[in-house]
Structures are given as structure tokens and as C-alpha cells.
ZAMARGU-4260 file (C-alpha; in steps of 0.2 Angstrom, whole numbers, plus 5000, padded with zeros to 4 digits):
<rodrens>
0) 4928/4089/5025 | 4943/4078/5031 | 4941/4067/5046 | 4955/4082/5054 | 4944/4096/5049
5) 4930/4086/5057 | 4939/4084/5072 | 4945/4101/5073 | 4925/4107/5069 | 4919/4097/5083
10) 4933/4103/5097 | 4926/4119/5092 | 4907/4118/5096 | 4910/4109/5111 | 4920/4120/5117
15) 4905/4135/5111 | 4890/4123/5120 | 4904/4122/5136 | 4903/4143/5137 | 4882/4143/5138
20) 4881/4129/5148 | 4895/4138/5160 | 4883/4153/5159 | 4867/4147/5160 | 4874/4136/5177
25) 4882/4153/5184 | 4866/4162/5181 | 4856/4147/5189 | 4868/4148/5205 | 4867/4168/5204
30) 4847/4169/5206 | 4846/4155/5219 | 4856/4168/5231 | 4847/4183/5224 | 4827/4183/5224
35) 4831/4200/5214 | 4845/4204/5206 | 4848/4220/5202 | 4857/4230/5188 | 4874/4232/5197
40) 4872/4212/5200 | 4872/4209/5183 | 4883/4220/5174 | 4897/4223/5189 | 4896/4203/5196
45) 4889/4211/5213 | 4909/4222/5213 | 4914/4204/5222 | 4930/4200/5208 | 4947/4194/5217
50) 4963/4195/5207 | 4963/4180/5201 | 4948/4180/5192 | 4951/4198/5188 | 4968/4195/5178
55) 4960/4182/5170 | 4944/4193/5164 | 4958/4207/5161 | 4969/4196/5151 | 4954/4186/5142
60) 4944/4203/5136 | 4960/4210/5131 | 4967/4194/5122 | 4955/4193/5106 | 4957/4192/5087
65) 4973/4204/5085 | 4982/4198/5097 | 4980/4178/5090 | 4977/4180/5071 | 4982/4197/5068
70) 5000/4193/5075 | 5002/4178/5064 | 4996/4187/5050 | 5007/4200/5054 | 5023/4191/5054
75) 5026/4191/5036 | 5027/4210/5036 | 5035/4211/5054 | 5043/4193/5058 | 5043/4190/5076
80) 5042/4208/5078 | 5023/4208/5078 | 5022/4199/5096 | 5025/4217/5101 | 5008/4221/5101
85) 5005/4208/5115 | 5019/4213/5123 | 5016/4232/5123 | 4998/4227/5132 | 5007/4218/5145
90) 5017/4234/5148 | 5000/4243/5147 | 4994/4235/5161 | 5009/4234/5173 | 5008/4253/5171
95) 4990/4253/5174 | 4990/4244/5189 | 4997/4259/5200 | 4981/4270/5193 | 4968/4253/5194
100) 4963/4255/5213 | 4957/4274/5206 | 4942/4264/5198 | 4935/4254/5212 | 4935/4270/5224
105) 4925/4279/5212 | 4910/4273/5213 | 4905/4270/5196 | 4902/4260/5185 | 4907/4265/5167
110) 4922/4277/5159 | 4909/4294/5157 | 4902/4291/5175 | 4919/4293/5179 | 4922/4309/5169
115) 4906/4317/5171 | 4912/4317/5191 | 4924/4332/5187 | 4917/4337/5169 | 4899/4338/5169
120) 4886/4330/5158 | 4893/4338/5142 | 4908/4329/5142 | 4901/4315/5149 | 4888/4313/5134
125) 4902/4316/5120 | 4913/4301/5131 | 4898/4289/5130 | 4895/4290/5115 | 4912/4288/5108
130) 4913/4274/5118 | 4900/4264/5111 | 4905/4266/5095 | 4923/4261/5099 | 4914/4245/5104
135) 4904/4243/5091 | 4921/4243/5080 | 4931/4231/5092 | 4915/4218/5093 | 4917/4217/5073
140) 4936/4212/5074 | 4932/4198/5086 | 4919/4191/5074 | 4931/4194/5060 | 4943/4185/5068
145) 4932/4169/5073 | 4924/4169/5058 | 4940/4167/5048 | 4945/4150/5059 | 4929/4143/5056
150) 4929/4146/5038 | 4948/4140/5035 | 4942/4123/5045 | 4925/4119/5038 | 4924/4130/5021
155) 4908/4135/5030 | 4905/4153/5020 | 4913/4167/5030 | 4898/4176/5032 | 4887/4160/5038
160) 4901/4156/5051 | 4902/4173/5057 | 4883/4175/5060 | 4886/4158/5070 | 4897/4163/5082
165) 4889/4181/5084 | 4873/4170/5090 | 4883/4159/5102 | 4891/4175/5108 | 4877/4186/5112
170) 4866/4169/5121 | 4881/4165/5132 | 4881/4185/5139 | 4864/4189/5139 | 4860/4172/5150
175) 4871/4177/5164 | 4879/4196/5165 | 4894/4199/5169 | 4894/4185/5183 | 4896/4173/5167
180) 4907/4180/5158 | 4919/4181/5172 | 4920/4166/5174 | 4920/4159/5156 | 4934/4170/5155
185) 4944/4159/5169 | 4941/4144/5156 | 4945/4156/5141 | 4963/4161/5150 | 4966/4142/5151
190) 4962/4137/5134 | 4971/4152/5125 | 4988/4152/5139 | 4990/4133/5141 | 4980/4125/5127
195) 4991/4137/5112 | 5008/4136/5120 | 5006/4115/5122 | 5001/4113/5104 | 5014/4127/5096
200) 5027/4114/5105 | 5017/4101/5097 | 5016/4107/5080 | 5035/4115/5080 | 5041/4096/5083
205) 5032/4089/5070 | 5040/4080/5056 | 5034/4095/5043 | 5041/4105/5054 | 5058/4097/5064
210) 5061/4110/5079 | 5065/4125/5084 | 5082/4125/5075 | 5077/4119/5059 | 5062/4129/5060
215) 5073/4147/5063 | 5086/4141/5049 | 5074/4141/5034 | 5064/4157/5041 | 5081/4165/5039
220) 5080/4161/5019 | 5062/4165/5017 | 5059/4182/5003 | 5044/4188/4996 | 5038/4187/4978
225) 5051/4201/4973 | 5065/4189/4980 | 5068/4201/4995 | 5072/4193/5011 | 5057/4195/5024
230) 5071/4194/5040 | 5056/4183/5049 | 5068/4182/5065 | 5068/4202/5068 | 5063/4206/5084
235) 5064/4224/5078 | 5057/4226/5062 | 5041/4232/5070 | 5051/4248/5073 | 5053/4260/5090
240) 5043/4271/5086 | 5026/4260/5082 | 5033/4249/5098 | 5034/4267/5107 | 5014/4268/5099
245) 5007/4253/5107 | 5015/4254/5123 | 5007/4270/5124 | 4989/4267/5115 | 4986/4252/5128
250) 4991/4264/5141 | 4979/4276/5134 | 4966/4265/5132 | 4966/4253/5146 | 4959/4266/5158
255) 4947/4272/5147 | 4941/4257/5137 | 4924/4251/5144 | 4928/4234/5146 | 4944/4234/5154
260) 4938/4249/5166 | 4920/4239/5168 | 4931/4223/5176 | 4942/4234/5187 | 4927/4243/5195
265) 4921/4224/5199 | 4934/4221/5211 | 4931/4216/5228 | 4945/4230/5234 | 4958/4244/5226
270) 4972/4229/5232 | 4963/4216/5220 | 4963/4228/5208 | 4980/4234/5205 | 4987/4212/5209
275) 4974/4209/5196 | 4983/4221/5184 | 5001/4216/5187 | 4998/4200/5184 | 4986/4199/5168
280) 5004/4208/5162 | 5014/4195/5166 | 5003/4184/5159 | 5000/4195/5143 | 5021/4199/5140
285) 5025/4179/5142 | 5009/4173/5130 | 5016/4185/5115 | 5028/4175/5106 | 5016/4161/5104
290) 5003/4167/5090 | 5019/4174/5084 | 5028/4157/5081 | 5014/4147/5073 | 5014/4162/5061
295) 5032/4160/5056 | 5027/4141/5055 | 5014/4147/5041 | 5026/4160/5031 | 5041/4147/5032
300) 5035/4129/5032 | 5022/4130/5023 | 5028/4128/5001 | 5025/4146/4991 | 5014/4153/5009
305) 5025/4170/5009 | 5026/4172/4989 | 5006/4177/4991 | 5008/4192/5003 | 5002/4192/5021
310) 4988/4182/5024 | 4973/4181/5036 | 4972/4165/5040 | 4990/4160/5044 | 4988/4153/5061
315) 4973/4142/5055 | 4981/4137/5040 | 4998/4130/5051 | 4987/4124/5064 | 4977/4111/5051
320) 4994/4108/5040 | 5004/4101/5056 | 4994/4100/5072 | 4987/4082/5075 | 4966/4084/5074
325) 4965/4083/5094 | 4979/4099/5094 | 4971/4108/5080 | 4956/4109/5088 | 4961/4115/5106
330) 4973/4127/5095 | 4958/4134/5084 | 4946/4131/5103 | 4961/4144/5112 | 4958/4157/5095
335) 4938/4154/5097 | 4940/4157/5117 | 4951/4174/5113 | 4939/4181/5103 | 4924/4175/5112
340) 4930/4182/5128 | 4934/4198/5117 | 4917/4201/5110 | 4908/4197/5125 | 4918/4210/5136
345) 4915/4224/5121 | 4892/4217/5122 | 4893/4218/5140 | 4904/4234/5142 | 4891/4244/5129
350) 4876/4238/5139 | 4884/4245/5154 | 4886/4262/5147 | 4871/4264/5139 | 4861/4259/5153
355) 4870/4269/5164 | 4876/4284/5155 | 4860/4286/5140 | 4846/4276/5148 | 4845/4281/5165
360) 4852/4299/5166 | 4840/4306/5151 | 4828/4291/5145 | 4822/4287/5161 | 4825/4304/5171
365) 4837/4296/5181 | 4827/4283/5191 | 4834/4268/5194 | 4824/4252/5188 | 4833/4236/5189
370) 4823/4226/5180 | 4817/4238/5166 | 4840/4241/5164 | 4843/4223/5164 | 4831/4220/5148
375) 4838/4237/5141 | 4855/4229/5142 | 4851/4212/5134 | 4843/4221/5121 | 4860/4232/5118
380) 4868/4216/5119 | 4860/4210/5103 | 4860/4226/5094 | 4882/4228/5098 | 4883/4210/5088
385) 4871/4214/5075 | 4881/4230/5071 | 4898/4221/5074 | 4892/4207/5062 | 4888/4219/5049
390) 4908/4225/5054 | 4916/4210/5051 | 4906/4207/5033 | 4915/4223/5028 | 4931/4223/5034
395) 4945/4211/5034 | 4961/4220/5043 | 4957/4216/5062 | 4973/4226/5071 | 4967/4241/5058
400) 4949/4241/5065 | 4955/4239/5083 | 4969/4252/5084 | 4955/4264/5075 | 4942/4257/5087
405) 4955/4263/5102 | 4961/4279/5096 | 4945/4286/5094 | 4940/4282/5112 | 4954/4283/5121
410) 4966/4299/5112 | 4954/4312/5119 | 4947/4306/5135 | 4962/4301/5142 | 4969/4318/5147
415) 4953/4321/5155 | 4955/4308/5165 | 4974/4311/5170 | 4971/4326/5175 | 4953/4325/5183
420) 4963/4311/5195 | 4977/4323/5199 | 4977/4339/5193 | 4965/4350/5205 | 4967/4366/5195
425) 4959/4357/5176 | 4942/4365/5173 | 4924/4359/5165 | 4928/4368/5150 | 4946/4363/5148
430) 4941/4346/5150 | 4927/4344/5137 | 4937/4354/5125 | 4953/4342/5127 | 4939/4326/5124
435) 4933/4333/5108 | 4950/4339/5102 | 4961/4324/5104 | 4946/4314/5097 | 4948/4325/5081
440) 4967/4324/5081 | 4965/4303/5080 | 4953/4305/5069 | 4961/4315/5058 | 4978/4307/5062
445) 4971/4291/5055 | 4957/4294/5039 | 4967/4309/5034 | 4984/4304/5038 | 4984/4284/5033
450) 4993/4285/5049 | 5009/4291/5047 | 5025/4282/5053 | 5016/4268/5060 | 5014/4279/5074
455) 4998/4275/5085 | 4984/4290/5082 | 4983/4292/5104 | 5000/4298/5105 | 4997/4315/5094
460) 4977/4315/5098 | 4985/4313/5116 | 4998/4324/5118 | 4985/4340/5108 | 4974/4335/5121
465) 4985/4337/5136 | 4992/4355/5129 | 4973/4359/5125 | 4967/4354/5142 | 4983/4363/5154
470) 4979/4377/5141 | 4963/4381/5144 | 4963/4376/5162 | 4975/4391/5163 | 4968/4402/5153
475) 4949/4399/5165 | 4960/4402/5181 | 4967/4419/5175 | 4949/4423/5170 | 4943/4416/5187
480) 4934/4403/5184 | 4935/4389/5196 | 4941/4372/5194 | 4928/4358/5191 | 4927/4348/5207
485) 4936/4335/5213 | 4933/4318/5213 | 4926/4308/5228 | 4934/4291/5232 | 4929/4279/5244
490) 4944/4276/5253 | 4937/4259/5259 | 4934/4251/5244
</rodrens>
């Protein structure tokens, strides 16, 4: 290795032994104010989060592989276009905000808690266990992603680097809960906010690179293999109607993915909540051009890059070529902290579920026993990064396995939930029809249709699901069945 990979390599484990140290002093802290810490403690951070911390652990969880690597790699296909998957989330969770005080009055803990409320245990089942698979899914993309850095840097075999930071991952969550990875996320948000944007300034004003203007005036000439101009500088290329498809898959998903629902629920208050959201979309809107510009950096600075197609490791492969050592490794550090915080959210938010929606309701007859759940849910911890590990060694495409990952939890459930928040006439049936249908429609819409048009699989798998569900709900009421009972909040919280 180079004395720059080196460098870099050693930036990054620091910054890895940093995270478990971080989580092995928050647990220490954690068990000298609790002789006991119960399951809620651990999983939920005792429901003491404030907005700060909250935006940071909304933006860090949400912040992972695809939306670093993926949008680098995607700027050969897109150009600056591809930042709009970044962007769309920080729409997603402006819009989420007015909905986010909904979770913390509750009064639970996971999404099927929260549908099981109005739909009973059928839906509630079918939710929890799409869920988990979602997870399953998302965890893989984050290794992916990490892996790839690693392997660019070092040469380290992919699969050897990927079983690495899958061991560092799953330590650093286990040790301390949720408590933990809250706040390694605050340390995450700085790294990947502050630590990118200073060395995309950096590396932008290099010599290989000469600024902004030279930088935008060869991306203008760069074509492909065929001689075809990319259009790198297109802010549109992406198209309206995918743009249209994130905005509204991360509107979708957000209130029904684990770990973004799982950090509103810890919120101190509904107030912390909702600021909590509005500004992890600020942050995540103003972050999107930056992975974006280091992949332009790749495609045009870097001699023949854009002849060989779209390639995986375009961020890692600008960073080493014109970052100093000391910036390529808090670059490559930033990637590492996206996708740990990523992963970790995905180990943590399947452990919550399974103990509260598999474990306890039908292993263990429904008693509560803290102790026994916390080693149920260090043990799930370990098996969502073996199976996500086993992911990432088989797929490569990381925006592909997320967007599958959050159509098929999100496109069906989401209805439900809409309409188990406001609409007081939706019944049982309608809603565990509605689940199961839109799930199929995404499905479908994805494995049998290739996705068509570009167009996320939750806006046909939602829109089925939101005829199906008003549908049947009006079909039960002419037949005189009642509507499934409302939701109780607790308007304190």
C-alpha cells in the first residue's frame, strides 16, 4: 500500500475503535443511573431524545451507502441529477414532520404495534414480518457500501473488508442499545455533514482538479464509450417522474420504516419530534450536492473513468486520486460513519420489532421480561448482520436493494396507516387486505416489471392500496360491519 492509502486505512479504524469506545462509555454511564435497565431502556434510549439529537439520529440512519456511494456512482448515468435522491428525503421528512408527533403519542414502540392498534394481530403479523425482511435488505446495502471503500483503499478482498466492518457494526450496537447509537450518530452527522463538504472544497481546488469552473467546463465535454455526451451538469436528467418516485417512496417509507419510526417514538415530546424532523430535512436537502460533486470529479477528472460505464467506487476512487491523505481519510471516515450509522439503525430497528411484535406477543405469551428481550435482541442484532453480510457478498447495486428493500415495506402498510390516523370509518378487513395487496403490487411492479419508467414501486403498490383499503372499508359499512377502533394517543406526550 502507498503511504496515502495507509494514511487513509488508519483514519478509518480510528475512527471504527472511536464508535465502540463511544458505546461502551454511554453504556457504562447508562448502568451507573439504572441498577436495571429495562427493554424500553435499551432499545427506545428511555423515550428521552431532544431534537437535536433526534435530527442527527434521523438524518445519520437515513444517510447510509445510497445516499454517499450510490450518488457518485450514479452521476455518470444521472450527472448532478442523482443528488435528487437526497434531496427527495429531505422533502420526505419536512412532510413527515406534521404526522412525527403521531408516533410519540402512540404508545409504541415499532411500526406493527402501531398498526395492530386499529388492524388487529393479522395485519400486525404480516407488517412485522415484511419489515424485518426490509431490514434485512437495507443492512446488506450498508455493508456493501463500506465494504467497497475499504477495498478501494487497502485492496483488502471485498469480502474480508465487509465481514470486518459487519463485526465492528454489530459490537458497537449490541454494547449500548439505542442510547449508543444515538449518540454515535451525533459524531456520525459531524463527520458525514462537516468532514465531506470541507474535503469536496479540498479536493475540488486541487491542482488535478483546478476549481469549480474548470471542473464544470470539461464535465460539459465528457461522453461515453459510444462518443455520446453524458450532460454531467443536468439537474434534470434524473427525470420528473422518478424525482416524483422518491419524493414519494421516502414519504411512504419514513413513517413506516422501523428505524426512522423507532427514533421518533424516543423523543422526549410530539414538539421534539416534529423540530427533530424539519431539520434532519434541511440538513438532508443542503448535504445532497456533495457526494454528487466528488462523483463528477470521478467521471471527469479522472483520464478514460466514464469510457468504462458507471462504477461503484467513484467517490473512493476521486477521494485517493485528489484528496491529501489526512482529507481522504476523514472523506472515506464520513462514508464509513453513513453507512455505520445506517446499518446500526436497520440491527437495532429489527431487534425492536422482533422482540416486540414476534417474541413477546406469541413466544413468550405476552409477558414482559426485560432481561430475557434485551438478550433476544443482541442475539437478532447478530443474526440481521449475518444475513446482511450474506446480502452485500451477492449483490452490488446498493440504491436497487434499498428502493426494493423500501417498497416492499412500505407500498402496503402505508395506506393502513394514513387512514388508521385519520380516517374513522376504514375497517380490520380493509386494512389487512390494503397491507397485503400494495405489498404485491411493489412486488410485482419491481421483479415482474424491471420497474418501469424509473417510477418507484410505492407509488402503484400505494395508490392500489389506498383504492383497496377506502374500497373495502365501504363495501364492510354497507354490510354493517363496524370500523376497527381508533387509535388512543396520549395527548401529553
Amino acid at each position: 500500500m502507498s503511504s496515502k492509502q495507509v494514511t487513509a486505512l488508519a483514519i478509518i479504524f480510528i475512527y471504527m475503535i472511536a464508535t465502540i469506545i463511544l458505546g461502551l462509555v454511554v453504556s457504562k454511564n447508562k448502568k451507573k443511573k439504572a441498577e436495571k435497565q429495562s427493554n424500553d431502556d435499551f432499545l427506545m434510549a428511555s423515550k428521552s431524545l431532544g431534537p437535536v439529537v433526534l435530527a442527527g439520529t434521523l438524518f445519520a440512519a437515513n444517510t447510509g451507502g445510497a445516499s454517499t456511494t450510490g450518488i457518485a456512482t450514479n452521476v455518470y448515468t444521472y450527472g448532478l441529477s442523482a443528488c435528487w435522491y437526497v434531496i427527495a428525503a429531505g422533502i420526505g421528512f419536512v412532510l413527515v414532520s406534521f404526522i412525527a408527533p403521531y408516533f410519540r403519542k402512540a404508545q409504541a414502540s415499532t411500526v406493527p404495534q402501531i398498526i395492530e392498534k386499529r388492524y388487529g394481530k393479522a395485519s400486525h403479523i404480516f407488517t412485522a414480518f415484511t419489515s424485518i425482511a426490509a431490514l434485512f435488505m437495507a443492512t446488506g446495502a450498508q455493508i456493501i457500501a463500506t465494504a467497497s471503500i475499504i477495498n478501494v483503499v487497502t485492496g483488502l478482498e471485498f469480502a474480508i473488508a465487509a465481514s470486518v466492518i459487519t463485526v465492528v457494526v454489530i459490537i458497537y450496537t449490541m454494547v449500548g442499545g439505542f442510547q449508543s447509537v444515538a449518540a454515535a450518530n451525533l459524531m456520525h452527522v459531524f463527520f458525514i455533514t462537516i468532514g465531506m463538504t470541507i474535503a469536496m472544497f479540498v479536493m475540488v481546488n486541487s491542482g488535478a482538479v483546478g476549481g469549480f469552473s474548470n471542473l464544470f467546463a470539461q464535465a460539459e465535454t465528457i461522453a461515453d464509450a459510444n462518443g455520446s455526451n453524458l450532460n454531467l451538469l443536468s439537474m434534470t436528467k434524473v427525470g420528473a417522474t422518478t424525482i416524483i418516485g422518491y419524493i414519494a417512496m421516502y414519504f411512504m417509507t419514513f413513517p413506516t420504516g422501523q428505524e426512522i419510526v423507532q427514533t421518533f417514538c424516543s423523543a422526549k415530546d410530539g414538539k421534539s419530534a416534529k423540530l427533530g424532523s424539519l431539520i434532519a430535512g434541511i440538513l438532508s436537502a443542503a448535504y445532497a450536492i456533495v457526494p454528487a460533486i466528488i462523483g463528477l470529479m470521478a467521471y471527469t477528472c479522472i483520464d478514460g473513468y466514464a469510457a468504462n460505464g458507471a462504477q461503484k467506487n467513484a467517490l473512493a476512487d476521486a477521494t485517493m486520486q485528489f484528496a491529501p491523505a489526512i482529507i481522504a481519510g476523514i472523506v472515506l471516515a464520513s462514508v464509513v460513519a453513513a453507512t455505520m450509522s445506517s446499518a446500526s439503525g436497520n440491527m437495532i430497528g429489527t431487534a425492536t420489532m422482533f422482540t416486540n411484535d414476534v417474541f413477546r406477543p406469541y413466544i413468550n405469551k405476552g409477558k414482559q421480561d426485560d432481561q430475557k428481550e434485551i438478550w433476544i435482541s443482541r442475539v437478532i442484532m447478530v443474526i440481521v448482520g449475518g444475513v446482511g453480510l450474506t446480502i452485500a457478498l451477492t449483490a452490488s447495486n446498493i440504491i436497487s436493494v434499498m428502493m426494493g428493500a423500501f417498497a416492499l415495506r412500505s407500498a402496503g402498510p402505508f395506506a393502513a396507516f394514513i387512514c388508521g390516523l385519520f380516517y374513522k370509518n376504514v375497517t380490520k378487513r380493509a386494512g389487512f387486505i390494503s397491507i397485503v395487496v400494495g405489498t404485491i403490487v411493489a412486488a410485482v411492479w419491481i421483479y415482474g416489471f424491471n420497474t418501469p419508467w424509473g417510477l418507484s414501486a410505492m407509488v402503484p403498490g400505494g395508490i392500489v392500496a389506498f383504492i383497496v383499503i377506502f374500497a373495502v372499508s365501504a363495501i364492510d359499512r354497507a354490510a354493517g360491519v363496524p370500523a376497527a377502533p381508533p387509535i388512543e394517543f396520549d395527548n401529553e406526550a
